[in-house]
Kinemage of the C-alpha trace (Angstrom):
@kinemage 1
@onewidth
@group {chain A} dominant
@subgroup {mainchain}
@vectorlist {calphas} color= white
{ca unk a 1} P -41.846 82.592 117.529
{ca unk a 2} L -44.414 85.169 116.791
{ca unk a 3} L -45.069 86.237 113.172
{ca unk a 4} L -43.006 89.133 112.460
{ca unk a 5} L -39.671 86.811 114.489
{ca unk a 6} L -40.392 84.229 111.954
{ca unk a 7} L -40.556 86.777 109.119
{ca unk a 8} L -37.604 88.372 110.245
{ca unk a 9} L -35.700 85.421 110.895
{ca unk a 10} L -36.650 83.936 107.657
{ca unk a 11} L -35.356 87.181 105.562
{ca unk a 12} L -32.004 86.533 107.718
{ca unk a 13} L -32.405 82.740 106.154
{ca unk a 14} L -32.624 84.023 102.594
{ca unk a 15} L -29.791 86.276 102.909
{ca unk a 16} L -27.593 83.932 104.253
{ca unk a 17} L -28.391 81.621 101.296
{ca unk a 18} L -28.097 84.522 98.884
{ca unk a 19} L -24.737 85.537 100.170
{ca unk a 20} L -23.789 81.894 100.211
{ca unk a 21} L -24.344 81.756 96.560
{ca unk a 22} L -22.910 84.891 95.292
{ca unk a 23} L -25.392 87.861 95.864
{ca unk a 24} L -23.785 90.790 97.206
{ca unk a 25} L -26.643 92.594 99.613
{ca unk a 26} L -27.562 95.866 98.593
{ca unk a 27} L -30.061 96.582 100.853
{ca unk a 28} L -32.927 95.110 103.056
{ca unk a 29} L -36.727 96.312 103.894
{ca unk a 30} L -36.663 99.465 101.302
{ca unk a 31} L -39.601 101.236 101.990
{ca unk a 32} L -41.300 103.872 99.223
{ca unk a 33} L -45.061 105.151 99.538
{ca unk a 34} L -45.727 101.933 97.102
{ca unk a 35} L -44.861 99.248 99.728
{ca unk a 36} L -41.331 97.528 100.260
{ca unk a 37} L -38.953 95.288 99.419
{ca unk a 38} L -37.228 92.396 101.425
{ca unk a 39} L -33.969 91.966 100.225
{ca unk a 40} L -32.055 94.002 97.305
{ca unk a 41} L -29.191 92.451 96.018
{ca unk a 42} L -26.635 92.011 92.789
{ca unk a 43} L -25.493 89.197 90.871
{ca unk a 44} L -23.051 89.730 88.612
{ca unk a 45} L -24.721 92.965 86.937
{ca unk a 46} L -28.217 92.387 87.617
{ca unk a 47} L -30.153 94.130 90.298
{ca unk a 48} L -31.980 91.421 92.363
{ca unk a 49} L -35.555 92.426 94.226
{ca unk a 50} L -36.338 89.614 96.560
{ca unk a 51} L -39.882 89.058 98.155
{ca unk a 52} L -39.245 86.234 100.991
{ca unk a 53} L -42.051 84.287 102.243
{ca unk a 54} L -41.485 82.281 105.153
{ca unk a 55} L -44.140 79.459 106.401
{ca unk a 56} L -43.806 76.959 109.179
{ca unk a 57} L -46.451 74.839 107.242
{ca unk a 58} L -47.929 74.664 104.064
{ca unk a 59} L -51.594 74.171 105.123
{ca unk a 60} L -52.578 77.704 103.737
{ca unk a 61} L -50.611 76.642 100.389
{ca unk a 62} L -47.264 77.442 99.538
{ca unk a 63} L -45.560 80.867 100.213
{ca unk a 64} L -45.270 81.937 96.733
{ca unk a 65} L -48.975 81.873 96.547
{ca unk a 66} L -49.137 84.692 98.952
{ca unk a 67} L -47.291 87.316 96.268
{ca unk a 68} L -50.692 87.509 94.433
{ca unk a 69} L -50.870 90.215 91.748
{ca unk a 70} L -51.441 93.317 93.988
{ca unk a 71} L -48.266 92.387 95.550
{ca unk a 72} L -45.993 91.907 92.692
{ca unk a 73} L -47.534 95.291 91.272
{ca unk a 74} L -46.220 97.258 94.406
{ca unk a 75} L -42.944 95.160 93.878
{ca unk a 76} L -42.437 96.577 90.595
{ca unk a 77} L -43.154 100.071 91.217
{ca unk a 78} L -41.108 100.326 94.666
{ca unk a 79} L -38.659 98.987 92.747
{ca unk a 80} L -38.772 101.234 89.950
{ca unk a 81} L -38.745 104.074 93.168
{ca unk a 82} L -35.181 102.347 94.088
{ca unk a 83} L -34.181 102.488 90.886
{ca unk a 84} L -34.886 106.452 90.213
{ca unk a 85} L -33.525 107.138 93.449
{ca unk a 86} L -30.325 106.215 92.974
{ca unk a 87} L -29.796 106.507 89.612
{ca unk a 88} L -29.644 102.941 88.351
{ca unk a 89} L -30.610 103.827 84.556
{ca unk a 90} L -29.961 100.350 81.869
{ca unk a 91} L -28.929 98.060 83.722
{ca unk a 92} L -30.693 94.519 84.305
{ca unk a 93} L -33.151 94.219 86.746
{ca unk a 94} L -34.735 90.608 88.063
{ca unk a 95} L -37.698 90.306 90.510
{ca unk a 96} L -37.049 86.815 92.902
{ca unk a 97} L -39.313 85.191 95.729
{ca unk a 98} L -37.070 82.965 98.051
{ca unk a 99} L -39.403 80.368 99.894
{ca unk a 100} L -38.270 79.693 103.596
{ca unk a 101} L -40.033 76.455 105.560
{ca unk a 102} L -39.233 75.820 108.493
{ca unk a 103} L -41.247 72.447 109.469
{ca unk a 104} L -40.273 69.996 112.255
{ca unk a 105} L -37.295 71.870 112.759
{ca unk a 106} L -35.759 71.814 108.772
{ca unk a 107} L -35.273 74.801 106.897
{ca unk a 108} L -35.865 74.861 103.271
{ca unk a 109} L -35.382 77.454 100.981
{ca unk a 110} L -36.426 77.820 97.507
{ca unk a 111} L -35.342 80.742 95.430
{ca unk a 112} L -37.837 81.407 92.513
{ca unk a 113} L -36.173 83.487 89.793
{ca unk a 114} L -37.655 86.026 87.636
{ca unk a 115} L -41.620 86.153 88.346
{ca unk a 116} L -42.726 89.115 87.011
C-alpha cells in the first residue's frame, strides 16, 4: 500500500470509529487556501476538526508528533474558513487527532481530544 492508500484508508479507519461512537460526518478533506482538514464531524453540538495520522510503525515516533505547530496553525485557520463559510457563528468548536496503526496486521486507533 503506497502512502496516500494508507492515508486514505486510514481516514476511512477513523471515520468508521467516529461513526461507531456517535459522530455524525460532516464532511471530509475540506480544502481552503490555508491547507485542509481530514474529517469534520459533530457530537452532540460541537463541531469536531479531525487531523488523522496513520503509521504502519512507530520508528519515526508516534503520529501525533507529526501535527507540529505549523500544522495545527493551518488547522485552526481552515477551520475558522469552514466556519465563516457556512455560517457556523457560537457554537462549540473542538480540534481532534485520531491515531491509526496498522502494525503486523492490527489496527489501532487513538482519538486525541482537544489539542489546540
Amino acid at each position: 500500500m503506497h502512502n496516500r492508500d494508507l492515508g486514505n484508508w486510514g481516514e476511512q479507519q477513523a471515520v468508521n470509529f467516529l461513526i461507531k461512537n456517535g459522530y455524525e460526518i460532516i464532511c471530509r478533506n475540506f480544502y481552503s487556501f490555508q491547507g485542509e482538514i481530514d474529517i469534520i464531524a459533530k457530537f452532540k453540538k460541537t463541531i469536531i476538526f479531525c487531523e488523522v495520522k496513520t503509521r504502519r510503525n512507530i520508528s519515526y515516533g508516534m503520529p501525533i508528533e507529526a501535527v507540529n505547530y505549523y500544522k495545527k496553525k493551518h488547522l485552526y485557520f481552515t477551520a475558522e474558513y469552514y466556519l465563516y463559510k457556512n455560517n457556523l457563528y457560537n457554537i462549540p468548536v473542538r480540534f481532534d487527532i485520531i491515531e491509526v496503526l496498522l502494525i503486523n496486521h492490527k489496527i489501532k486507533i487513538n482519538h486525541v481530544k482537544d489539542v489546540l
